[in-house]
GUMI-115007 format. One record per residue (C-alpha): z, y, x; residue in three letters. Coordinates in steps of 0.1 Angstrom, whole numbers, plus 5000, padded with zeros to 4 digits. Layout:
REM residues N
ATOM  Z  Y  X  ALA
...
//
This chain:
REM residues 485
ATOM  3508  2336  9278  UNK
ATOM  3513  2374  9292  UNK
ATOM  3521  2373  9325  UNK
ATOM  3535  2408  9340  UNK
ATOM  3561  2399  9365  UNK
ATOM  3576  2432  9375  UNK
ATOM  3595  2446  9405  UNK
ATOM  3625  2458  9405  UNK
ATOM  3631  2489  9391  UNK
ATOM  3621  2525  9408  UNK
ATOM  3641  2547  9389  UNK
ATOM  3680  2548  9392  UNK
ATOM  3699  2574  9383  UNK
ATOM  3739  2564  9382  UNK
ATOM  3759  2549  9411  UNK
ATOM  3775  2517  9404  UNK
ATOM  3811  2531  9401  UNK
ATOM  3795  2556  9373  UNK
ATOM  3783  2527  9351  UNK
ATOM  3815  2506  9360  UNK
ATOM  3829  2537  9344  UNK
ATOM  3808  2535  9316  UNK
ATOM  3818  2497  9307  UNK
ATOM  3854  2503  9310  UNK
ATOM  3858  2528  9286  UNK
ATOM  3837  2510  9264  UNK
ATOM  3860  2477  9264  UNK
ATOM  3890  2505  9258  UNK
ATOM  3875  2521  9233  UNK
ATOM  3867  2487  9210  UNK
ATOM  3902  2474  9217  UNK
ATOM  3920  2505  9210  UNK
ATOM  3902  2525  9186  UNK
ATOM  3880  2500  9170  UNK
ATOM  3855  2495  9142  UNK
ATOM  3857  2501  9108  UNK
ATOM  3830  2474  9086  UNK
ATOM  3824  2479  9046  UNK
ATOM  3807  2441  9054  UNK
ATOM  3837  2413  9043  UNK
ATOM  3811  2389  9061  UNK
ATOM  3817  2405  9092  UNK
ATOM  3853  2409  9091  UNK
ATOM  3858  2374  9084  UNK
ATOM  3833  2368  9117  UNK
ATOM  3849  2393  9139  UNK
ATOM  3890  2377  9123  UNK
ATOM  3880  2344  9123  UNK
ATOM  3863  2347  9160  UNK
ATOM  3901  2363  9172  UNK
ATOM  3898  2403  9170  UNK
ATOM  3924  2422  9153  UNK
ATOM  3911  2426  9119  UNK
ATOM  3930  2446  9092  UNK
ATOM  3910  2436  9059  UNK
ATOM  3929  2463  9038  UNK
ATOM  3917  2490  9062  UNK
ATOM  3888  2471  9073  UNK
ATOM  3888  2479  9105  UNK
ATOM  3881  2458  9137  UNK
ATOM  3892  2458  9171  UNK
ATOM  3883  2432  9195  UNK
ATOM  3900  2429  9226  UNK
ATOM  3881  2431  9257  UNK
ATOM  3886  2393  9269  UNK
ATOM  3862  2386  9238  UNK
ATOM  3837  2411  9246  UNK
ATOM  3835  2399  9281  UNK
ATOM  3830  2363  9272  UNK
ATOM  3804  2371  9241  UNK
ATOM  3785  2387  9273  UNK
ATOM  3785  2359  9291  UNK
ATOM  3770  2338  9263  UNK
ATOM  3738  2359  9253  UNK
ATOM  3706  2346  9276  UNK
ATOM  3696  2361  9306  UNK
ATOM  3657  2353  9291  UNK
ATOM  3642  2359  9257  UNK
ATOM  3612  2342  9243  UNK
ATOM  3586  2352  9215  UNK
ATOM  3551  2330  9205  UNK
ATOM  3522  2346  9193  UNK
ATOM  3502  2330  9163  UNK
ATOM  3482  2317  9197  UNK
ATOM  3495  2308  9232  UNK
ATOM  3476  2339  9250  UNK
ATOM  3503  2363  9228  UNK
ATOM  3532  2346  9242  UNK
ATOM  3562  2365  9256  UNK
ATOM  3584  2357  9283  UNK
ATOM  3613  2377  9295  UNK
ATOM  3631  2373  9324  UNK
ATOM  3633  2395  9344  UNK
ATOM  3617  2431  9351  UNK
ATOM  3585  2427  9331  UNK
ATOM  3577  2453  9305  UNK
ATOM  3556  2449  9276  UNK
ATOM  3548  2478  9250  UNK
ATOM  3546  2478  9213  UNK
ATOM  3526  2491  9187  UNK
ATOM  3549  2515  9165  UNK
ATOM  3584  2511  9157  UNK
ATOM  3606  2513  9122  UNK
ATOM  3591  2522  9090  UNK
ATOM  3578  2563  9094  UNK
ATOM  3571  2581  9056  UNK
ATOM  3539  2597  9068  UNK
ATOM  3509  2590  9086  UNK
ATOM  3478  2614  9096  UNK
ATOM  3450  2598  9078  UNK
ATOM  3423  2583  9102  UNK
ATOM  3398  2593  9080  UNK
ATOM  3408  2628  9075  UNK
ATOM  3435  2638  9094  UNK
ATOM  3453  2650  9066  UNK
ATOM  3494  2641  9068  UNK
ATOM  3501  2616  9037  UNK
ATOM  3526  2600  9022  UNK
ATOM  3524  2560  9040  UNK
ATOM  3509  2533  9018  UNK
ATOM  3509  2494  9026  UNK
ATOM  3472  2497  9037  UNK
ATOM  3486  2520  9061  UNK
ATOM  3511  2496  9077  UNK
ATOM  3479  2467  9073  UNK
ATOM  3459  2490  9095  UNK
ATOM  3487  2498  9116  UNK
ATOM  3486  2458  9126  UNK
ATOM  3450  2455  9131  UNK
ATOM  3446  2481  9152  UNK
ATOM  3473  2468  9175  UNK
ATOM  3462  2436  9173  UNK
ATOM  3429  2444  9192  UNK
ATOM  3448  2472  9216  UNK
ATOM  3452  2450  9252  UNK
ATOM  3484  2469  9260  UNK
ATOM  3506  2464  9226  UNK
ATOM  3519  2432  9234  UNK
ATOM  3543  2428  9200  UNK
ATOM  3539  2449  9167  UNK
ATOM  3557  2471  9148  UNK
ATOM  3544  2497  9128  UNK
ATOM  3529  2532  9124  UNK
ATOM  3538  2534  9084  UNK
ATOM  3557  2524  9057  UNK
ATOM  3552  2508  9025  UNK
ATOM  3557  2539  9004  UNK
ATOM  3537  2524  8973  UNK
ATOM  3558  2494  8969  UNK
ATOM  3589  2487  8951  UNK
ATOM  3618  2499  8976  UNK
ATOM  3642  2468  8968  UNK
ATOM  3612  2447  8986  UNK
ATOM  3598  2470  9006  UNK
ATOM  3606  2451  9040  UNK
ATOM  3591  2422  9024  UNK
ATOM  3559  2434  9017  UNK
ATOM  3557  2453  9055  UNK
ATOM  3560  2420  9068  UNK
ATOM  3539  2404  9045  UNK
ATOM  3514  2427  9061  UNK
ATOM  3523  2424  9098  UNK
ATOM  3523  2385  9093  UNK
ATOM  3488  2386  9079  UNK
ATOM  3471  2413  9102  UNK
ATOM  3478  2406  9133  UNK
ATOM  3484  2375  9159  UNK
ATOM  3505  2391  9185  UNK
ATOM  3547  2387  9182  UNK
ATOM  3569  2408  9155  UNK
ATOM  3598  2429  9159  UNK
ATOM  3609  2442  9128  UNK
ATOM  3633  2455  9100  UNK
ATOM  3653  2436  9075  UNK
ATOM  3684  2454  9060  UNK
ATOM  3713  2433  9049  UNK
ATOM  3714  2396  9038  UNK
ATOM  3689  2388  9007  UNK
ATOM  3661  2406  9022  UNK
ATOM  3668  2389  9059  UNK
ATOM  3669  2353  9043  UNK
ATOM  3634  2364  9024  UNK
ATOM  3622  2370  9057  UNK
ATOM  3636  2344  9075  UNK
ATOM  3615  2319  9051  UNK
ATOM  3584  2338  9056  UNK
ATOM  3588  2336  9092  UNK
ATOM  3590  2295  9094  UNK
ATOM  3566  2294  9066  UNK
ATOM  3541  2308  9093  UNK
ATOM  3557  2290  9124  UNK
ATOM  3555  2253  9097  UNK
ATOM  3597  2247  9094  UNK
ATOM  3627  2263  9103  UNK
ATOM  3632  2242  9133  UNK
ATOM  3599  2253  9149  UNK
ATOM  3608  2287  9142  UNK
ATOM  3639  2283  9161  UNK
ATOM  3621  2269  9187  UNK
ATOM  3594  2291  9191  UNK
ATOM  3603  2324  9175  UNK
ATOM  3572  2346  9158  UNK
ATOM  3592  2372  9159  UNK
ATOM  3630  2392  9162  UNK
ATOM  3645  2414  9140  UNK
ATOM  3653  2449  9151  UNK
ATOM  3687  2459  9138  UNK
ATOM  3697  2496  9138  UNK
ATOM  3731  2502  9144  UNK
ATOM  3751  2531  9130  UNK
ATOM  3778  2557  9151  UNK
ATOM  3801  2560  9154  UNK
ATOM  3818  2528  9153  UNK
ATOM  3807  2514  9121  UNK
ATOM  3792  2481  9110  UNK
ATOM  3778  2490  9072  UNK
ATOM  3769  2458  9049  UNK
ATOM  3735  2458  9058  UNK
ATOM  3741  2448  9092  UNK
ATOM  3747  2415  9074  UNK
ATOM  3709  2412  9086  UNK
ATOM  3726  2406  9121  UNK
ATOM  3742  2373  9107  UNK
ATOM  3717  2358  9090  UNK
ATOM  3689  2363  9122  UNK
ATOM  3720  2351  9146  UNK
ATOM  3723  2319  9122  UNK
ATOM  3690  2308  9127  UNK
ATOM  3689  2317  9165  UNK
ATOM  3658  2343  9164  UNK
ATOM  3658  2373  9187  UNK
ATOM  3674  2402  9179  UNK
ATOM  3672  2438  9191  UNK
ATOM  3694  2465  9192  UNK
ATOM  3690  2501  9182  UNK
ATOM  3723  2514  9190  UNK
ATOM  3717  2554  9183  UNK
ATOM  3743  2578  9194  UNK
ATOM  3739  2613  9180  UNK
ATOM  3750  2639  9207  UNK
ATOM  3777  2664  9191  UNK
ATOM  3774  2644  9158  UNK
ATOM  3779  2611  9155  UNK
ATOM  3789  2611  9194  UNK
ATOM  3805  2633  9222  UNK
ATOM  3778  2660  9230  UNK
ATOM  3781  2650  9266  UNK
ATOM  3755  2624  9277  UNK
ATOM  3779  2602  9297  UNK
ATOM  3802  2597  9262  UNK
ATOM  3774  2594  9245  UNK
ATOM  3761  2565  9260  UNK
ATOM  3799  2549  9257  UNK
ATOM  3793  2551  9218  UNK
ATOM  3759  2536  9220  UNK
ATOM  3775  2511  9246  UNK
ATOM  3802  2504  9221  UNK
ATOM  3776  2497  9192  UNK
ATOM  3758  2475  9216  UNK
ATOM  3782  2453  9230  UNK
ATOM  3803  2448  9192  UNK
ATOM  3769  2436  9178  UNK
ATOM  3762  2412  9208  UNK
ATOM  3804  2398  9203  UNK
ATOM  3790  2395  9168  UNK
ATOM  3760  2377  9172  UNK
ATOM  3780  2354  9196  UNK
ATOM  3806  2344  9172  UNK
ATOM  3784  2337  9146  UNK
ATOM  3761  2312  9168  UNK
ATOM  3763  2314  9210  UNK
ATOM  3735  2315  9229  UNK
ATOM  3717  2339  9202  UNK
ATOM  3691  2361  9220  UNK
ATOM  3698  2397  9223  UNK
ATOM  3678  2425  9239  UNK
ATOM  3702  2457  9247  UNK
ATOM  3691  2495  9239  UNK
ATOM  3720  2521  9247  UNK
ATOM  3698  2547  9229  UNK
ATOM  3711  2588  9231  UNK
ATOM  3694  2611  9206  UNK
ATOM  3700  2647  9219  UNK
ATOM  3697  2664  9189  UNK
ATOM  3686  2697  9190  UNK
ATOM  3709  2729  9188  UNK
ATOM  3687  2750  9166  UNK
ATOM  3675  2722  9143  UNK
ATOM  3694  2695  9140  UNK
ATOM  3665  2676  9140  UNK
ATOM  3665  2646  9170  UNK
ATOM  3639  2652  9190  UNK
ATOM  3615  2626  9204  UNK
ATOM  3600  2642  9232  UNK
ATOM  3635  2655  9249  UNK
ATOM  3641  2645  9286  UNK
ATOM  3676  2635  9278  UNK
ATOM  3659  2606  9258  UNK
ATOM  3643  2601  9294  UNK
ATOM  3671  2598  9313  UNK
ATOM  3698  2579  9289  UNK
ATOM  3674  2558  9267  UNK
ATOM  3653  2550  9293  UNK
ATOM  3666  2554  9328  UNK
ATOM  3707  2542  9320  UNK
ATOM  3698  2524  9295  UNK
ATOM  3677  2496  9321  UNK
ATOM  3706  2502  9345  UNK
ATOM  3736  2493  9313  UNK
ATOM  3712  2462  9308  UNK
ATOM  3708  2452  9345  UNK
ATOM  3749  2454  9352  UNK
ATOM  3752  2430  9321  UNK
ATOM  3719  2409  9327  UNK
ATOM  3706  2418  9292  UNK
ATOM  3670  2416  9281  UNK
ATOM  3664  2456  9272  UNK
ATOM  3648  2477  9246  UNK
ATOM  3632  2512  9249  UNK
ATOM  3612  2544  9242  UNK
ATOM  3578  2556  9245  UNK
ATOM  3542  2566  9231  UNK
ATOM  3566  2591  9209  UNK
ATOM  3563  2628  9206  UNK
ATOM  3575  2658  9182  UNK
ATOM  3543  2674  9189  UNK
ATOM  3534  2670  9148  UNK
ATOM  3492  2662  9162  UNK
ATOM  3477  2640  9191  UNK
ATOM  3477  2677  9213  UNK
ATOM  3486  2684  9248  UNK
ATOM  3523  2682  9238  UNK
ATOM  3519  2651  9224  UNK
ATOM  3504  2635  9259  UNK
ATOM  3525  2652  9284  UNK
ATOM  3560  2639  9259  UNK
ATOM  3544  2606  9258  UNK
ATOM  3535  2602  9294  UNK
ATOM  3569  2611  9302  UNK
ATOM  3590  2589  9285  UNK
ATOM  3562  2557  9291  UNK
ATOM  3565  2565  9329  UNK
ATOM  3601  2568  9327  UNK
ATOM  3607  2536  9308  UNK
ATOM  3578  2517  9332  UNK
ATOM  3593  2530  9365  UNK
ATOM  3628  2516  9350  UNK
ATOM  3619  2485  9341  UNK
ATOM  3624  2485  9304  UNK
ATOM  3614  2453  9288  UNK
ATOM  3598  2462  9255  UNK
ATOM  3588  2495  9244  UNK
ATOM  3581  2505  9212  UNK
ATOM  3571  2534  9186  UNK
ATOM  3539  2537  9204  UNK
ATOM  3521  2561  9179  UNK
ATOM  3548  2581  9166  UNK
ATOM  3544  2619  9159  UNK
ATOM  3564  2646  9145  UNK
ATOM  3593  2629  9159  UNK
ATOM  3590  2594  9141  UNK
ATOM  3578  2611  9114  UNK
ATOM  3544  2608  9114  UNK
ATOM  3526  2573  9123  UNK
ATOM  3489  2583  9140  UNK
ATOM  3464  2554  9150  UNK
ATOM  3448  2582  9171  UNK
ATOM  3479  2586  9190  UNK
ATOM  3483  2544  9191  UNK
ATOM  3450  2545  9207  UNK
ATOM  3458  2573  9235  UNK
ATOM  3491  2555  9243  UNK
ATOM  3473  2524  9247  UNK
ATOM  3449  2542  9279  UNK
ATOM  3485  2556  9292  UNK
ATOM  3500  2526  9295  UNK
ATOM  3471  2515  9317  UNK
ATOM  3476  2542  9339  UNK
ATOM  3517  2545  9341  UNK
ATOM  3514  2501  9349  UNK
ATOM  3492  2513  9377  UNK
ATOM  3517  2537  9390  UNK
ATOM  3545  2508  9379  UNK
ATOM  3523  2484  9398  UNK
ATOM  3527  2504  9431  UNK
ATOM  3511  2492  9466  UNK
ATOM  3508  2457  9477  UNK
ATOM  3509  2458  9517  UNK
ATOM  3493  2428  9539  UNK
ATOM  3467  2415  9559  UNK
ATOM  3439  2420  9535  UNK
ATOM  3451  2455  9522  UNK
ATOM  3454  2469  9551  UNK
ATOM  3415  2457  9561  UNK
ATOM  3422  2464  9599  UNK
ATOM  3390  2442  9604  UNK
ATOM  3374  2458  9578  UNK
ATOM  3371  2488  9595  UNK
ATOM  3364  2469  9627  UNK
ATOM  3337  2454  9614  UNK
ATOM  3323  2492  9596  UNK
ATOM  3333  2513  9625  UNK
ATOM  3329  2550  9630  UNK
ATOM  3309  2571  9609  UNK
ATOM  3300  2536  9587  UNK
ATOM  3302  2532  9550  UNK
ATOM  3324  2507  9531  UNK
ATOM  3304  2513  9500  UNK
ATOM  3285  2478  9508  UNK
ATOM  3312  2461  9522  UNK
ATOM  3323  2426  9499  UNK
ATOM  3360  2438  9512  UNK
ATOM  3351  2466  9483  UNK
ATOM  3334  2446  9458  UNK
ATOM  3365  2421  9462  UNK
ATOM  3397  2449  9453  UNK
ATOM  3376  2478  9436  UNK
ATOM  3388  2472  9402  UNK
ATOM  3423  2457  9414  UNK
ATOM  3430  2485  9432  UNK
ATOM  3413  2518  9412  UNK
ATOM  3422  2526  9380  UNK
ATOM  3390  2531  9362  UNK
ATOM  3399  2549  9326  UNK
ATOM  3384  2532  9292  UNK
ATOM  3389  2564  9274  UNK
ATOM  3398  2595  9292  UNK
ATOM  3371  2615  9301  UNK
ATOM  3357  2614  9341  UNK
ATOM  3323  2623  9330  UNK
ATOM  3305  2656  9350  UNK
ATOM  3309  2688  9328  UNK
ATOM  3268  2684  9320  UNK
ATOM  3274  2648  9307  UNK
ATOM  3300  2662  9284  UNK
ATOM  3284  2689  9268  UNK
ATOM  3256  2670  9256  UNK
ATOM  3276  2639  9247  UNK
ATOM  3292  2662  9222  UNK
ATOM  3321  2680  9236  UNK
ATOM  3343  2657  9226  UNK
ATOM  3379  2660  9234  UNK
ATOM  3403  2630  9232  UNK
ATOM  3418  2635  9199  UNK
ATOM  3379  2629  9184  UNK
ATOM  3370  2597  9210  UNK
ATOM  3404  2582  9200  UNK
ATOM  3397  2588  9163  UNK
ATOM  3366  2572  9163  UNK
ATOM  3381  2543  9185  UNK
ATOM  3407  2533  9156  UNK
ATOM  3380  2536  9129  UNK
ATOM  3355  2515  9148  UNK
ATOM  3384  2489  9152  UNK
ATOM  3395  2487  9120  UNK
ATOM  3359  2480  9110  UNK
ATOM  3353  2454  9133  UNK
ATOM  3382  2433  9145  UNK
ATOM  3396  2411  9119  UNK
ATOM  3426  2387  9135  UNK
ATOM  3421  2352  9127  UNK
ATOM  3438  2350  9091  UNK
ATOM  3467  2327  9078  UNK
ATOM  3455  2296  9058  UNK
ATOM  3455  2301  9017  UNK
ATOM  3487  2281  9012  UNK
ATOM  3510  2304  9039  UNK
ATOM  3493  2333  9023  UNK
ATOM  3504  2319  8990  UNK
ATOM  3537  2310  9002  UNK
ATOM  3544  2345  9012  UNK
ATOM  3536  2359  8981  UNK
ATOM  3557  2334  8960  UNK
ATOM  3586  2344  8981  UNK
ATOM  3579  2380  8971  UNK
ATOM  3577  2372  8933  UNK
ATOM  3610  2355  8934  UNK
ATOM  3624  2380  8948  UNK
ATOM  3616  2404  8920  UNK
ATOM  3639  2385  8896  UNK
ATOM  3671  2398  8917  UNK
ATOM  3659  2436  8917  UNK
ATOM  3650  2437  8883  UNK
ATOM  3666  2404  8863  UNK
ATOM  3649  2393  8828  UNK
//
């Protein structure tokens, strides 16, 4: 099991009367204005459960008094179990774990070449392997898609792929209900029933949620995971000046408005369902339209208010980082990245994904992966901080060493070297005569070759035959809906 107790958070940015601010007009803007659902399913959830549902309009508005208790119903701690026990998750607290990737991405820059290319399922096989092996990625998304595939099944086959390439927890995309019950039986295929699934959860389903104010069918997906009892997180994305108030503050009352009708949802369908919160704010830019990745807005709602929105409620949370618009694995690309990873570190986050994004979720890059994975060692350093007592501050230490001694020798130094030094596995320290004969490499280059020698040599222990079979007979069935004899 992964142990990373955390502090409390570093980083705060609103006063408490700010974010009571922020929850109140939330509860008044889901009792008054509402919801509006294309889903019958989750009318009859939200009617049946006691909000003021008008099924000719279909819209929904749910009175605050059933908010507030659907809050008080999701669990304070989330669990996920890796295909062994050394991958297991527990969240309780502060603890932050990173993952590799995020949501399906159209393009990736070819390892091989470093060409852009249209995503393949190889892509999103790789994409697995390669975090499998890296220590930091403690679940698994992706850096692809599964362009070359059927789109009816195309969330099938990704998981198909994460399932089989990688040990560590999933959290992943199913869109509405037939694909989520395909994926469902995949999942306790793996973890050997349905009632060991529910009891120790291989994965969660990441459910994007779409501003303003709307529930389409596929959030069905929410229902079926809820049923079952599996984790479920949130990506509650509020478009400033588009599909929410330009102003950061309303903003994050549409994406806190998305968040907390999910959780009612998921808590009238079956209490007690885990739920991890995201109150996620794309800026999007003035010039473009296109939503940055990179932007410090995302730094200061999706990461900082966002863990303090999660903290007032006592929700598990869900965050940003290893992301960048920068379309190559450039300067731009590390400074973006280390700012939202320190960001989301110093604030306590508890998982962060779309490590390896480019081209602002664009572009999947196992290069990038593979640089995020050496800042995340360095920014849980800095989260780690300063541990003050009797043996740290080695007052007999330098008794014993005096003046104008050396500590080099000292076992006090051999002891808390590596616990207290960071000591970098890929960024360069060498002396500028080292590096120019070792090639004059830069960091784009060692990661590259990094990702290639991984794929080549680590191989996650695979699934027996008859799951693998399984899988695939779940797939073939499924054919017959999308394209019936």
């Amino acid at each position: 099991m992964i142990e990373k107790r955390g502090k409390k958070p570093i980083i705060r940015m609103l006063q408490d009367d700010e974010i009571d601010r922020i929850h109140l007009s939330t509860l008044d803007l889901l009792e008054k204005v509402g919801l509006y659902s294309d889903s019958q399913t989750i009318l009859n959830v939200f009617r049946n459960g006691g909000a003021n549902v008008d099924l000719s309009r279909k819209t929904i508005k749910i009175p605050r008094h059933i908010v507030e208790e659907s809050i008080k119903k999701v669990p304070r701690e989330v669990k996920f179990f890796g295909r062994g026990s050394k991958h297991d998750l527990v969240i309780s607290s502060y603890e932050t774990h990173f993952g590799m990737g995020g949501t399906p991405v159209p393009f990736v820059r070819d390892i091989e070449t470093g060409e852009i290319r249209r995503s393949r399922i190889k892509d999103v096989e790789d994409s697995a392997r390669v975090g499998d092996f890296l220590p930091n990625m403690d679940f698994i998304m992706t850096t692809a898609a599964a362009c070359d595939v059927p789109s009816e099944l195309e969330y099938e086959y990704e998981w198909e792929a994460l399932l089989t390439n990688s040990e560590k927890p999933i959290i992943y995309v199913a869109l509405g209900s037939r694909s989520s019950r395909n994926i469902i039986k995949m999942l306790a295929t793996v973890a050997g029933d349905i009632k060991n699934l529910r009891k120790r959860p291989i994965a969660g389903l990441y459910a994007d949620l779409e501003s303003p104010l709307y529930f389409p069918e596929y959030n069905d997906n929410i229902i079926e995971f809820a049923k079952v009892g599996i984790p479920i997180a949130l990506g509650a994305a509020a478009h400033t000046g588009v599909t929410a108030p330009v102003t950061l503050a309303g903003a994050l009352v549409m994406s806190n408005a998305m968040n907390l009708s999910a959780i009612t949802l998921t808590q009238l369908v079956n209490p007690g369902t885990p739920v991890i919160y995201a109150a996620e704010v794309n800026a999007v830019d003035p010039w473009t339209l296109k939503i940055p990745y990179g932007d410090p807005e995302r730094a200061i709602t999706t990461s900082i208010v966002n863990a303090q929105l999660a903290d007032y409620y006592g929700f598990p949370t869900f965050g940003y980082a290893g992301c960048a618009d920068s379309k190559l694995p450039d300067a731009q690309a590390g400074a973006e990245v280390m700012m939202h990873t320190l960001m989301s570190a110093l604030s306590r986050i508890n998982f962060i994904h779309d490590c390896g994004y480019l081209a602002s979720g664009n572009v999947g890059s196992l290069e990038m992966a593979v640089i995020c994975d050496e800042i995340i060692s360095i920014v849980t350093r800095i989260a780690r901080g300063i541990e003050v007592n009797d043996e740290t501050l080695a007052m007999e230490v330098m008794r014993e060493v005096g003046p104008k001694g050396s500590f080099l020798s000292h076992k006090h130094t051999a002891k808390w070297l590596r616990q207290e030094i960071f000591i970098p596995k890929l960024f360069d320290r060498k002396s500028l005569e080292e590096w120019m004969k070792t090639g004059k490499k830069d960091i784009s280059s060692v990661a590259r070759e990094k990702a290639i020698k991984i794929l080549k040599e680590h191989h996650p222990d695979p699934l027996s035959k008859e799951i693998k079979q399984e899988i695939k007979e779940i797939i073939e069935q499924s054919k017959c809906f999308i394209n019936p004899p």
